[in-house]
mmCIF file of the N, C-alpha and C atoms, coordinates in Angstrom:
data_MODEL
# 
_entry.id   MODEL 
# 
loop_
_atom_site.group_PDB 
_atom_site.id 
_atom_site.type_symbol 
_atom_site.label_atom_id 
_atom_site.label_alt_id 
_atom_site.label_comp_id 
_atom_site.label_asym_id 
_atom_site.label_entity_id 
_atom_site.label_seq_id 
_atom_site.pdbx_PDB_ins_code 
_atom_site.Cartn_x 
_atom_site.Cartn_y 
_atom_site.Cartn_z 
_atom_site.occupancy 
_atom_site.B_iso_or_equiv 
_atom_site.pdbx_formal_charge 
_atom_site.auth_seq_id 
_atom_site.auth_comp_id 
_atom_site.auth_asym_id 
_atom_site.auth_atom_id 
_atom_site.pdbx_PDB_model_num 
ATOM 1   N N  . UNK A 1 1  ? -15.377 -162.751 -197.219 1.00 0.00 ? 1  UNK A N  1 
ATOM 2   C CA . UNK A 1 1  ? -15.904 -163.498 -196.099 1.00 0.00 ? 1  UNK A CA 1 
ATOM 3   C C  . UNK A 1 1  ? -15.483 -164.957 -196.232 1.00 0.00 ? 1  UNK A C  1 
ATOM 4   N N  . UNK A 1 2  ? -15.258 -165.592 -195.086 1.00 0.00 ? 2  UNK A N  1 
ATOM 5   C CA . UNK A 1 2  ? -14.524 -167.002 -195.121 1.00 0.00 ? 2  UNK A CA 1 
ATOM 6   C C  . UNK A 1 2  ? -15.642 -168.025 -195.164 1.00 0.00 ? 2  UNK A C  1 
ATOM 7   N N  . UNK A 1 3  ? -15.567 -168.824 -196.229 1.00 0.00 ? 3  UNK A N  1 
ATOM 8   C CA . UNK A 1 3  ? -16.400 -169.837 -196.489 1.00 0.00 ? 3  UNK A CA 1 
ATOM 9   C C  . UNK A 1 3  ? -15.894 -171.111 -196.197 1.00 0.00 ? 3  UNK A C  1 
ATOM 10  N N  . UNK A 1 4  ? -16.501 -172.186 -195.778 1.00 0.00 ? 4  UNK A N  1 
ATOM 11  C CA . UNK A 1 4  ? -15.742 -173.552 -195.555 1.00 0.00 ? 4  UNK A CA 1 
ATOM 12  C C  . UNK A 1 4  ? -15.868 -174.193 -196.512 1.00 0.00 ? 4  UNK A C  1 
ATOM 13  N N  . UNK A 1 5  ? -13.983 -174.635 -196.347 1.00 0.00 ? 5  UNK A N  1 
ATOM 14  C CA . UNK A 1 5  ? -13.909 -175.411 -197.523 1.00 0.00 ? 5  UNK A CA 1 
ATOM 15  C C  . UNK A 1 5  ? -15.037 -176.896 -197.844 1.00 0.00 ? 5  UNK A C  1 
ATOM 16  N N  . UNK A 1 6  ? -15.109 -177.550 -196.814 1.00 0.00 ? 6  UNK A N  1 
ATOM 17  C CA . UNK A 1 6  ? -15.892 -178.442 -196.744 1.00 0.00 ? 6  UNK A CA 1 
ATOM 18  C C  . UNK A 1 6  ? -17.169 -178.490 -195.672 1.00 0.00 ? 6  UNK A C  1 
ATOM 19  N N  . UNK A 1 7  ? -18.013 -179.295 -196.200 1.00 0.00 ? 7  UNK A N  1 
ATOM 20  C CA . UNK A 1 7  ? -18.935 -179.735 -195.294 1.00 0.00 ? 7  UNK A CA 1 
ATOM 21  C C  . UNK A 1 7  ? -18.667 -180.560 -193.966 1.00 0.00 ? 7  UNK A C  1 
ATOM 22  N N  . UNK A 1 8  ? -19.508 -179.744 -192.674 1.00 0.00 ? 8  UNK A N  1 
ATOM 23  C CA . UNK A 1 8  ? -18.981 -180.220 -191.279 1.00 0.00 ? 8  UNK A CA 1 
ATOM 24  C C  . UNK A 1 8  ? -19.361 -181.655 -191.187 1.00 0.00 ? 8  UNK A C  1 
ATOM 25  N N  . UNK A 1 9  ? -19.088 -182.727 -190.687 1.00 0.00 ? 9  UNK A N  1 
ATOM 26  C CA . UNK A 1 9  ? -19.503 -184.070 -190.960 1.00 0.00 ? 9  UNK A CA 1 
ATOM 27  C C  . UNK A 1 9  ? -20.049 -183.943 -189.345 1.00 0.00 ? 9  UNK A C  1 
ATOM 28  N N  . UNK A 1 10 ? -21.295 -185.082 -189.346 1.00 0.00 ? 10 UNK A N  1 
ATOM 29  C CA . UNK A 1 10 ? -22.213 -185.097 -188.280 1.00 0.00 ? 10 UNK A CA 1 
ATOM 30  C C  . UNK A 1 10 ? -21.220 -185.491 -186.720 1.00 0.00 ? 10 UNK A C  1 
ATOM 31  N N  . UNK A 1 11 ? -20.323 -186.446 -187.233 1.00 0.00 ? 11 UNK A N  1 
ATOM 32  C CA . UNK A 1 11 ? -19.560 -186.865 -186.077 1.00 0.00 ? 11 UNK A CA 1 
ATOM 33  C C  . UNK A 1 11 ? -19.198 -185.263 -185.467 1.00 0.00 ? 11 UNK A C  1 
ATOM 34  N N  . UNK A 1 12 ? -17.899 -184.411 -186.204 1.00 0.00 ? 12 UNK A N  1 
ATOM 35  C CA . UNK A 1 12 ? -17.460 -183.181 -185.737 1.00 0.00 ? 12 UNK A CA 1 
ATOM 36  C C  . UNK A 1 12 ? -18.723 -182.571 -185.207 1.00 0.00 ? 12 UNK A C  1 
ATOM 37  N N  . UNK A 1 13 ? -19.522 -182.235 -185.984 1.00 0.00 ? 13 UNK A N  1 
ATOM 38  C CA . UNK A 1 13 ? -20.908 -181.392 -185.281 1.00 0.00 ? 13 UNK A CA 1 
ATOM 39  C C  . UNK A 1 13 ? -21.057 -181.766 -184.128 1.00 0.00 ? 13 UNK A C  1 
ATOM 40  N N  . UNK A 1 14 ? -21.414 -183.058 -183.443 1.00 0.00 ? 14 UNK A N  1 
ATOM 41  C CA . UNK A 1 14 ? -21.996 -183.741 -182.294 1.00 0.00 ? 14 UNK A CA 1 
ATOM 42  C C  . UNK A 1 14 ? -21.151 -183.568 -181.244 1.00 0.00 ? 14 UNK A C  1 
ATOM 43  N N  . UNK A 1 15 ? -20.376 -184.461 -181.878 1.00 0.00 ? 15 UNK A N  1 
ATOM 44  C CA . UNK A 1 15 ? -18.474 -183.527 -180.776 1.00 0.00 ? 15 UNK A CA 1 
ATOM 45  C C  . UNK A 1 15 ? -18.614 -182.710 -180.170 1.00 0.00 ? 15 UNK A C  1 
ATOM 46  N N  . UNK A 1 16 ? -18.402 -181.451 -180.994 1.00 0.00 ? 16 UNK A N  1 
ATOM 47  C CA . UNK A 1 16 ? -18.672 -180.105 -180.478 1.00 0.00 ? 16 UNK A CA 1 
ATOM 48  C C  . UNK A 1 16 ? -19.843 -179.923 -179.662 1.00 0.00 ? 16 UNK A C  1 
ATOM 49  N N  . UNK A 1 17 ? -20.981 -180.451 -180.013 1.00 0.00 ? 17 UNK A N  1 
ATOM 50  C CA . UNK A 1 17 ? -21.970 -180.145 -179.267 1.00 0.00 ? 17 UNK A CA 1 
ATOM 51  C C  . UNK A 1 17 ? -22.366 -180.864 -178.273 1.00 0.00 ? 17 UNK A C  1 
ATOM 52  N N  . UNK A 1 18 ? -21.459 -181.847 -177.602 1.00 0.00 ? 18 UNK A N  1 
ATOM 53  C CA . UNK A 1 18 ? -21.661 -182.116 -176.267 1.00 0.00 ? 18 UNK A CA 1 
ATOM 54  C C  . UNK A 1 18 ? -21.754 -182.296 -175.099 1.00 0.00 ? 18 UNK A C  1 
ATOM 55  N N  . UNK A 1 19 ? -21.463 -181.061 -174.712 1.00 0.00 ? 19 UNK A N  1 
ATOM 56  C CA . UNK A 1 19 ? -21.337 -180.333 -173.433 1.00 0.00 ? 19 UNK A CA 1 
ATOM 57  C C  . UNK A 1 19 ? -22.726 -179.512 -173.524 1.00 0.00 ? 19 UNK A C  1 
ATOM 58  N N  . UNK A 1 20 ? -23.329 -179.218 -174.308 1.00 0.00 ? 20 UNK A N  1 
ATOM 59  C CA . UNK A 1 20 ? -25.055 -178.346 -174.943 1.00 0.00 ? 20 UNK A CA 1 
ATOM 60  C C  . UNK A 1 20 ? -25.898 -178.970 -174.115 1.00 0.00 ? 20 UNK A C  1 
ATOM 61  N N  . UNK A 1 21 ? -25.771 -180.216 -173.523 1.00 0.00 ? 21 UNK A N  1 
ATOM 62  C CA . UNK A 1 21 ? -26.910 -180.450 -172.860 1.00 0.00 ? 21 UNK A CA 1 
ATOM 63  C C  . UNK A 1 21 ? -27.371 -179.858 -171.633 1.00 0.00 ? 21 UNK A C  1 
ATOM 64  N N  . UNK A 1 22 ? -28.648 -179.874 -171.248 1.00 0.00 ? 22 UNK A N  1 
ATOM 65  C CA . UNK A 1 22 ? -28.991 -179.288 -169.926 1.00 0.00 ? 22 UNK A CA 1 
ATOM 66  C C  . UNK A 1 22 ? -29.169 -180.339 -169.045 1.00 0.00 ? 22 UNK A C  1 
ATOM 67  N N  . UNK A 1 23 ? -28.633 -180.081 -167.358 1.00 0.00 ? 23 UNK A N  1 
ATOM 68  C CA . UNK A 1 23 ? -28.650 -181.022 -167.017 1.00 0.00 ? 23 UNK A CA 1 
ATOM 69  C C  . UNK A 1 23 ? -29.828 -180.715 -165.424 1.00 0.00 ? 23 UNK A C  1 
ATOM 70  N N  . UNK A 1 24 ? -30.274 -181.382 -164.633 1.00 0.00 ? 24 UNK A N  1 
ATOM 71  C CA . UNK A 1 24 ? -31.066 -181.763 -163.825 1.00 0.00 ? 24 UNK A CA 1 
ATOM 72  C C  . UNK A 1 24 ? -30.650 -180.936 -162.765 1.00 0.00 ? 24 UNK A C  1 
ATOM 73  N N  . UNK A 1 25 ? -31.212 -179.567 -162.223 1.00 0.00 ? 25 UNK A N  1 
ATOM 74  C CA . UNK A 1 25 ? -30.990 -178.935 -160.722 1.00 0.00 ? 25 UNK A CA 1 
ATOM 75  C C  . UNK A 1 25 ? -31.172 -179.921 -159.435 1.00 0.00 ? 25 UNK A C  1 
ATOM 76  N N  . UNK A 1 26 ? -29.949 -179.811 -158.575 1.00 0.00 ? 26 UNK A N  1 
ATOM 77  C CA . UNK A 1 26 ? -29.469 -180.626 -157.759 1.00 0.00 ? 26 UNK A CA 1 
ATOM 78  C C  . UNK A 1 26 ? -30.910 -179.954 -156.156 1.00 0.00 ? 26 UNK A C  1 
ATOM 79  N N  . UNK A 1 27 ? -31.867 -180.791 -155.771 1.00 0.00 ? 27 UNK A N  1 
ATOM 80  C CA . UNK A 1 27 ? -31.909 -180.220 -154.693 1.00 0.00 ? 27 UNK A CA 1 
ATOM 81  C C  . UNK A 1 27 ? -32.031 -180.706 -153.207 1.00 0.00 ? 27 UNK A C  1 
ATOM 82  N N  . UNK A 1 28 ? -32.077 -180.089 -152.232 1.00 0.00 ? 28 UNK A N  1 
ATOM 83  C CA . UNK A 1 28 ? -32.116 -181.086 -150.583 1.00 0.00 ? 28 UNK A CA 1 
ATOM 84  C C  . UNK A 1 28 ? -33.508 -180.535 -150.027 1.00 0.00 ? 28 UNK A C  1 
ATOM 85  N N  . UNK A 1 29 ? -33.760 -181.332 -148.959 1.00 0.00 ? 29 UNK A N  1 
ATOM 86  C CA . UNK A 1 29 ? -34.953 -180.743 -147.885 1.00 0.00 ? 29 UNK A CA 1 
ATOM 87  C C  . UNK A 1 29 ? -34.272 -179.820 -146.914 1.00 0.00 ? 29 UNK A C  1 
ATOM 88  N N  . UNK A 1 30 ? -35.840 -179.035 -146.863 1.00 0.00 ? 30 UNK A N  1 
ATOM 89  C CA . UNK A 1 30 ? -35.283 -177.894 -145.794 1.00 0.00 ? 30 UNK A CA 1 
ATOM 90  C C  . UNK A 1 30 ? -35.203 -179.173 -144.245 1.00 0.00 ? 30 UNK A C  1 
ATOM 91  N N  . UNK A 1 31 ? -34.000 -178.145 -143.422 1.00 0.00 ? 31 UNK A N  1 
ATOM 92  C CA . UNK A 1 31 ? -33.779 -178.809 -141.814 1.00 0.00 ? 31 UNK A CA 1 
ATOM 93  C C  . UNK A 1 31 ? -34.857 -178.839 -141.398 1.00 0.00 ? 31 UNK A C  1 
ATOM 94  N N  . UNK A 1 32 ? -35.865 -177.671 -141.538 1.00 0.00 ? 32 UNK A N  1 
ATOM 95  C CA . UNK A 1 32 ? -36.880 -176.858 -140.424 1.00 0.00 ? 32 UNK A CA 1 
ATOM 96  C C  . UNK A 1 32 ? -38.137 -177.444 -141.129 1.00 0.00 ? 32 UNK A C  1 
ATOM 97  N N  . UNK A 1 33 ? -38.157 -177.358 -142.453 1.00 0.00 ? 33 UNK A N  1 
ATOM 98  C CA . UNK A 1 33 ? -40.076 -177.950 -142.427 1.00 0.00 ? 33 UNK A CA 1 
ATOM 99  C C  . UNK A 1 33 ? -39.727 -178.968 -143.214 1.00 0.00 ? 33 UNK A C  1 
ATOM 100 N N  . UNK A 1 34 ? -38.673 -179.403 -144.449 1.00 0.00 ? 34 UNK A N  1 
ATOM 101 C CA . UNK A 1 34 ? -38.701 -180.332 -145.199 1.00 0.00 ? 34 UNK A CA 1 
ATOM 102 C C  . UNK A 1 34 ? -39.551 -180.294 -146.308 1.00 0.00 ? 34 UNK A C  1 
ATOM 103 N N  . UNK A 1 35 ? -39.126 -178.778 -146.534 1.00 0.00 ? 35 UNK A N  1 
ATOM 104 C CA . UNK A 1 35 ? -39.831 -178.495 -148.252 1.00 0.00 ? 35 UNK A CA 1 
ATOM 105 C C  . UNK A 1 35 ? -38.053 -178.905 -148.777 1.00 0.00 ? 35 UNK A C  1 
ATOM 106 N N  . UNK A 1 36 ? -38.347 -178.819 -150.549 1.00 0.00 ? 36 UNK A N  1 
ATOM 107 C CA . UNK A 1 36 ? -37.697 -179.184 -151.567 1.00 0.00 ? 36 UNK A CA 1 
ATOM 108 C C  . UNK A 1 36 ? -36.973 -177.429 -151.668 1.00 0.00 ? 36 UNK A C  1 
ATOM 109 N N  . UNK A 1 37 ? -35.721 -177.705 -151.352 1.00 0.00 ? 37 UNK A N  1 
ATOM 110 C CA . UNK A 1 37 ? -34.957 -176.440 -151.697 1.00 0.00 ? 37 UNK A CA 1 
ATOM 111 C C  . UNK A 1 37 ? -33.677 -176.576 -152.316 1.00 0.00 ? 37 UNK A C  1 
ATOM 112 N N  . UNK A 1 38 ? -32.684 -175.214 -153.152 1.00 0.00 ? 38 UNK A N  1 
ATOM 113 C CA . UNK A 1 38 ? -31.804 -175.586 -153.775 1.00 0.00 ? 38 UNK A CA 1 
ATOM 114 C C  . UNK A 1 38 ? -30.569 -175.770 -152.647 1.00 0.00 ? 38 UNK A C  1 
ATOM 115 N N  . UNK A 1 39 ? -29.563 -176.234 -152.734 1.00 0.00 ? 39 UNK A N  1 
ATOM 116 C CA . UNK A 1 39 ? -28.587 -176.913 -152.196 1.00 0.00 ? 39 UNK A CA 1 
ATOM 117 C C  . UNK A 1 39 ? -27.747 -174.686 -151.473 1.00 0.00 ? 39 UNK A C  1 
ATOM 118 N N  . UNK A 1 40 ? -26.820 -174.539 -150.460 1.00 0.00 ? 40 UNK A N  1 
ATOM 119 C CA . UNK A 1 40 ? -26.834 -173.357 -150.257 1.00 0.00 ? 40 UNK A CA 1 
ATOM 120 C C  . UNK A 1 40 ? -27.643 -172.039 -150.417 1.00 0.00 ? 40 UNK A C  1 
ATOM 121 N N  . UNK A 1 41 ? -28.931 -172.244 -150.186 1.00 0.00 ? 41 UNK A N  1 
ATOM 122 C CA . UNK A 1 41 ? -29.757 -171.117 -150.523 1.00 0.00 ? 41 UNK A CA 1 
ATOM 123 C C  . UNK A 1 41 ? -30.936 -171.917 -149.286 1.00 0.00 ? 41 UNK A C  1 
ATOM 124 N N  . UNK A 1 42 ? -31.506 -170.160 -149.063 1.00 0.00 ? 42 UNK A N  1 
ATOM 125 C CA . UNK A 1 42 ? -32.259 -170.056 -147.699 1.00 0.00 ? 42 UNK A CA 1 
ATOM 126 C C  . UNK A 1 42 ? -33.847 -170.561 -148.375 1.00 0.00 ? 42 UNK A C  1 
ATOM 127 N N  . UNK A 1 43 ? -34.763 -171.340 -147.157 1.00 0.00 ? 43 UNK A N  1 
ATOM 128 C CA . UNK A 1 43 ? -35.905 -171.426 -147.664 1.00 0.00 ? 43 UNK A CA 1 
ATOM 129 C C  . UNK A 1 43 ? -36.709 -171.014 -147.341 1.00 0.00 ? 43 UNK A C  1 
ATOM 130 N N  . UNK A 1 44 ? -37.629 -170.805 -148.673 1.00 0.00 ? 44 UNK A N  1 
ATOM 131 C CA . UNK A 1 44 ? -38.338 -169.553 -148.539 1.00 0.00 ? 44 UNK A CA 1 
ATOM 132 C C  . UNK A 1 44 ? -39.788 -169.784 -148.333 1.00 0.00 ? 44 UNK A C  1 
ATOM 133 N N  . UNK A 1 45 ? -40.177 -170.943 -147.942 1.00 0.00 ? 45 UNK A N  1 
ATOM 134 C CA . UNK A 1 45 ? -40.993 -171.388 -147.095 1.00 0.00 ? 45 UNK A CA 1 
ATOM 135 C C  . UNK A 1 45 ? -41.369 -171.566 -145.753 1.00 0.00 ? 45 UNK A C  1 
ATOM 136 N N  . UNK A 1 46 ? -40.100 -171.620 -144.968 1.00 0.00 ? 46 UNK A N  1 
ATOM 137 C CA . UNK A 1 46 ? -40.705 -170.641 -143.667 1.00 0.00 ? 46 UNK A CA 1 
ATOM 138 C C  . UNK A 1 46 ? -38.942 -170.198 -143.345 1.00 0.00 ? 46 UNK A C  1 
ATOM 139 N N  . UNK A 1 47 ? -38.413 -169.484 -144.869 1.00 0.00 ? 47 UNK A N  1 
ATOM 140 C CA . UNK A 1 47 ? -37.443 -168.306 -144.074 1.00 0.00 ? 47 UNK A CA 1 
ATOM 141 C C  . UNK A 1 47 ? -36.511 -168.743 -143.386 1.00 0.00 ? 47 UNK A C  1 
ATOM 142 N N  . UNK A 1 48 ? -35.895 -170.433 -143.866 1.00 0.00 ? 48 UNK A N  1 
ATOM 143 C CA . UNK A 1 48 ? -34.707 -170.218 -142.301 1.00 0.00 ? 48 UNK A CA 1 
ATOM 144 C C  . UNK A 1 48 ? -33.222 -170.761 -143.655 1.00 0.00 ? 48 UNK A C  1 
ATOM 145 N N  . UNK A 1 49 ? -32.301 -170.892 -142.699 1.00 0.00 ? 49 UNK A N  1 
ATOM 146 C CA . UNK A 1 49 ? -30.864 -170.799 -143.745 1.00 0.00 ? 49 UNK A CA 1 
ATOM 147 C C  . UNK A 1 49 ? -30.255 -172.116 -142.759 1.00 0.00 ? 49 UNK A C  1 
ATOM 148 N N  . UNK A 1 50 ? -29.964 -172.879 -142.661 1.00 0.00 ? 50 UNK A N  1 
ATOM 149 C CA . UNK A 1 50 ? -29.412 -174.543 -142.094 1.00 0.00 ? 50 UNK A CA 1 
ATOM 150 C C  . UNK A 1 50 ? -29.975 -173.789 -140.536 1.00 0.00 ? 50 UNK A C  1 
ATOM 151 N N  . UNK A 1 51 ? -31.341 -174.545 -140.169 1.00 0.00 ? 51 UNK A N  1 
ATOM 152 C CA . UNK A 1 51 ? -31.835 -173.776 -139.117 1.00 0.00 ? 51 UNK A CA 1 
ATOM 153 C C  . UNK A 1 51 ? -31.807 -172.943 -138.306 1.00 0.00 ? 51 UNK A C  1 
ATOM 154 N N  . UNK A 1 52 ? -31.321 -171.580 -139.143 1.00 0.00 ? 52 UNK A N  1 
ATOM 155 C CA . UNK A 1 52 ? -31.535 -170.606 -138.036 1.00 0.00 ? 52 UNK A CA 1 
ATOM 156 C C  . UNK A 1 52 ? -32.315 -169.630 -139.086 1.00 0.00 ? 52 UNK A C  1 
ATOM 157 N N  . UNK A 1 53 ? -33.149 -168.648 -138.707 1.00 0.00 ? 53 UNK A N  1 
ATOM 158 C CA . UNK A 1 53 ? -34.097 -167.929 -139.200 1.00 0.00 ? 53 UNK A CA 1 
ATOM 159 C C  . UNK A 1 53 ? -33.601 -166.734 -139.612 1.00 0.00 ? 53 UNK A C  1 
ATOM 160 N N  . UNK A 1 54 ? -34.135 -166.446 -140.956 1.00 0.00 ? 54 UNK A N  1 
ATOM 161 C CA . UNK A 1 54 ? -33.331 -165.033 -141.919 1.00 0.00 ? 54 UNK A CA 1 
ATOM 162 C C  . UNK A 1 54 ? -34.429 -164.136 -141.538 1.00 0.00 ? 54 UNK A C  1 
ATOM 163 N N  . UNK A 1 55 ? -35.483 -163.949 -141.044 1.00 0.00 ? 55 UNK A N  1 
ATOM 164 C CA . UNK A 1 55 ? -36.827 -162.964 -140.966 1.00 0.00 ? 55 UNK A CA 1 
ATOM 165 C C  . UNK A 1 55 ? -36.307 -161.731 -140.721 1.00 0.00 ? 55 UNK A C  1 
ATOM 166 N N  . UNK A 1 56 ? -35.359 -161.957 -139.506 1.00 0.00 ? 56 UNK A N  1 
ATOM 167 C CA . UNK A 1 56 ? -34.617 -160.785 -138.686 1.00 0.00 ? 56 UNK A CA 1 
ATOM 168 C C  . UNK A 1 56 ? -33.393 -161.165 -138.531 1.00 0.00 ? 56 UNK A C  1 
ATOM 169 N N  . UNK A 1 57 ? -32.345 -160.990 -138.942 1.00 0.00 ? 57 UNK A N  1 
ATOM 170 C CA . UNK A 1 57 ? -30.853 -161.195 -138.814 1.00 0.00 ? 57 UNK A CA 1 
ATOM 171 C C  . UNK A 1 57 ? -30.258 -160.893 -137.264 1.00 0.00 ? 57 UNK A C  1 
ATOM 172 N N  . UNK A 1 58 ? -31.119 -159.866 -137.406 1.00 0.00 ? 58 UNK A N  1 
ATOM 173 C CA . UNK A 1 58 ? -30.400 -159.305 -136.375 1.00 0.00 ? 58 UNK A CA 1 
ATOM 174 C C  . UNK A 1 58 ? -30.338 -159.790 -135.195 1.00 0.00 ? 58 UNK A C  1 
ATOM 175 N N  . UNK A 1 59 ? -32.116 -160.370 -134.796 1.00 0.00 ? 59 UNK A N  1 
ATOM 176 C CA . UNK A 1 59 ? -32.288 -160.907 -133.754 1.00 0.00 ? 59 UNK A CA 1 
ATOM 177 C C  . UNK A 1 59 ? -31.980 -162.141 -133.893 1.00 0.00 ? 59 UNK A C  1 
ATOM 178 N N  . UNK A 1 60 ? -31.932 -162.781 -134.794 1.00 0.00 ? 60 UNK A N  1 
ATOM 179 C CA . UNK A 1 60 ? -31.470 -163.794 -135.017 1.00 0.00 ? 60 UNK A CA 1 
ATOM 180 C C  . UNK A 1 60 ? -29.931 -164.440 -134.054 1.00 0.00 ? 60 UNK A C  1 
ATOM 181 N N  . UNK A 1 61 ? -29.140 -163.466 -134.635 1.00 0.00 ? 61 UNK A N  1 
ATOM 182 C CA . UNK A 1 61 ? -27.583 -163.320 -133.909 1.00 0.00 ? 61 UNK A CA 1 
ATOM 183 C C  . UNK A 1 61 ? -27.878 -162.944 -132.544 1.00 0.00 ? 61 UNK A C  1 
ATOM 184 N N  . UNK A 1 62 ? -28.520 -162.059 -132.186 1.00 0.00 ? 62 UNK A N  1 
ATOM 185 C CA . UNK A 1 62 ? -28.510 -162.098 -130.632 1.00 0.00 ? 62 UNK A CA 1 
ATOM 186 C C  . UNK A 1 62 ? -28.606 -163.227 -129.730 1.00 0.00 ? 62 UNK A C  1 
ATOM 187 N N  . UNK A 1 63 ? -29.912 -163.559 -130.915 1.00 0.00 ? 63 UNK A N  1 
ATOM 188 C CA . UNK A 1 63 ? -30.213 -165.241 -129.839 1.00 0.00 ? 63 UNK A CA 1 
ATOM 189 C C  . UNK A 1 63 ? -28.975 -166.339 -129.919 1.00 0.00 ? 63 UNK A C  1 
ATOM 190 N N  . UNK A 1 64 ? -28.610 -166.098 -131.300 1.00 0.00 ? 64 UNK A N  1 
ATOM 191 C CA . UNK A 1 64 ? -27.337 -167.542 -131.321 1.00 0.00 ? 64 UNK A CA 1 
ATOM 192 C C  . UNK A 1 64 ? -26.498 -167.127 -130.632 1.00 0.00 ? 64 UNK A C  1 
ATOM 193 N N  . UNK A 1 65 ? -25.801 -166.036 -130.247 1.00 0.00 ? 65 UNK A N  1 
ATOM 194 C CA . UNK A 1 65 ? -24.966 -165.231 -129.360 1.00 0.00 ? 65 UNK A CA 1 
ATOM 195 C C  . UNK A 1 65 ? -25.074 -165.591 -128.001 1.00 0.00 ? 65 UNK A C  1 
ATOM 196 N N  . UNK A 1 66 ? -26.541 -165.320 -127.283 1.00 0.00 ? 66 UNK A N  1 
ATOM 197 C CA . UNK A 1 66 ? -26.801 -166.014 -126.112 1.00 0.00 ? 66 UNK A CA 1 
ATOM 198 C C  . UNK A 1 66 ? -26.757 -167.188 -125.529 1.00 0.00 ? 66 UNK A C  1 
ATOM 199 N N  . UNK A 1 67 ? -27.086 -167.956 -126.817 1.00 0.00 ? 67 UNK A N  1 
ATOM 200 C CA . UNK A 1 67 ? -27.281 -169.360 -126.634 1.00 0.00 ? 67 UNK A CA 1 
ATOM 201 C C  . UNK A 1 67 ? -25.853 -170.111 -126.328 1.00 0.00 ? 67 UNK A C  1 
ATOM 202 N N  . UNK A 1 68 ? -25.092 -169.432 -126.902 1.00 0.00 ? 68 UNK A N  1 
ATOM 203 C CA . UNK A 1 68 ? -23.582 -170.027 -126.775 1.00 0.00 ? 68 UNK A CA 1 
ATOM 204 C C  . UNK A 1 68 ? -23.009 -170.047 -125.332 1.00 0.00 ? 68 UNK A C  1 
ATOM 205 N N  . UNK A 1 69 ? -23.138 -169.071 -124.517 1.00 0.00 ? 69 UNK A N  1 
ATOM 206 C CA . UNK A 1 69 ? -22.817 -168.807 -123.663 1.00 0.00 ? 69 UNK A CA 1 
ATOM 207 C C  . UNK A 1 69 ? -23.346 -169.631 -122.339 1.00 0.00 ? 69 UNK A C  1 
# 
C-alpha cells in the first residue's frame, strides 16, 4: 500500500480544499404574490411559473392560446 513520502504541508491542503466551500442559494420573488422562490422553478405558493398558472396545464394553454388571438 502507498504511503507518503512526506507530510502534506497546510498551504497544499488548503489549496486543494478551496473550491469545498458552500456557497449561498441564489433566490427572486414570485411575479404573482412575491413570495421568496428559487430562480427557474415554479412557486409553490400559489402554483404559477413567470405568471401563468401550473394547477392545470392544460387549461392553462387554452387560455394563453385564446388570448393571443
Amino acid at each position: 500500500m502507498a504511503v507518503p513520502a512526506r507530510r502534506t504541508s497546510k498551504m497544499r491542503k488548503n489549496t486543494r480544499r478551496a473550491h469545498d466551500s458552500l456557497s449561498a442559494t441564489t433566490t427572486t420573488n414570485c411575479l404573482n404574490c412575491g413570495a421568496i422562490t428559487k430562480p427557474h422553478h415554479a412557486c409553490m405558493k400559489c402554483k404559477t411559473y413567470k405568471g401563468v398558472s401550473i394547477t392545470n396545464p392544460l387549461q392553462a394553454e387554452k387560455t394563453s392560446s385564446t388570448e393571443k388571438k
